[in-house]
C-alpha positions, 0 to 999 in steps of 0.5 A: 508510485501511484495516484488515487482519484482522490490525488492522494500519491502512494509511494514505496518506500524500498529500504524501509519496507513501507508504503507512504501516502502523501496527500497531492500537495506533497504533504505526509498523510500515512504509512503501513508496512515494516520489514518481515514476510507476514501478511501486510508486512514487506521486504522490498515492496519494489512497485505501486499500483492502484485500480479502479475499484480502489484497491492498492496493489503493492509488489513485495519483490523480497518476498515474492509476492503482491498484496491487494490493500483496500483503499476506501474504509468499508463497515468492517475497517477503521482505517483508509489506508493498509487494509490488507484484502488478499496475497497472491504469492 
């Protein structure tokens, strides 16, 4: 799991191939992911990790890669959260 600066809690969610967020009061706030090997699609996401210029890295230990996710919405995205921005495999 990880903290953003916000206090918003991401979380794997190993067997059902998805990223949580929950707001830091313990409250459901999203999702993204589900089982499969495209882009922003998980088999396993194993770990969380978040840096200083918002982006959410998501370890995907099935397929064997990790996913660079936006955290803040930019001009171009409609959503906060789940923006896949790069894969590294």
């Amino acid at each position: 799991m990880a903290v953003a600066p916000s206090g918003d809690v991401c979380v794997t969610d190993l067997n059902n191939h998805r990223v949580q967020v929950f707001d830091s009061d313990g409250a459901y706030l999203e999702q993204w992911g589900t089982e499969g090997s495209g882009d922003g699609e998980f088999y396993e996401p194993f770990s969380v990790a978040l840096d200083g210029d918002g982006n959410v890295y998501v370890v995907d230990r099935g397929n064997f890669r990790i996913h660079v996710f936006g955290l803040a919405p930019s001009a171009t995205e409609s959503t906060s959260w789940g923006h896949i921005k790069a894969l590294y495999r």
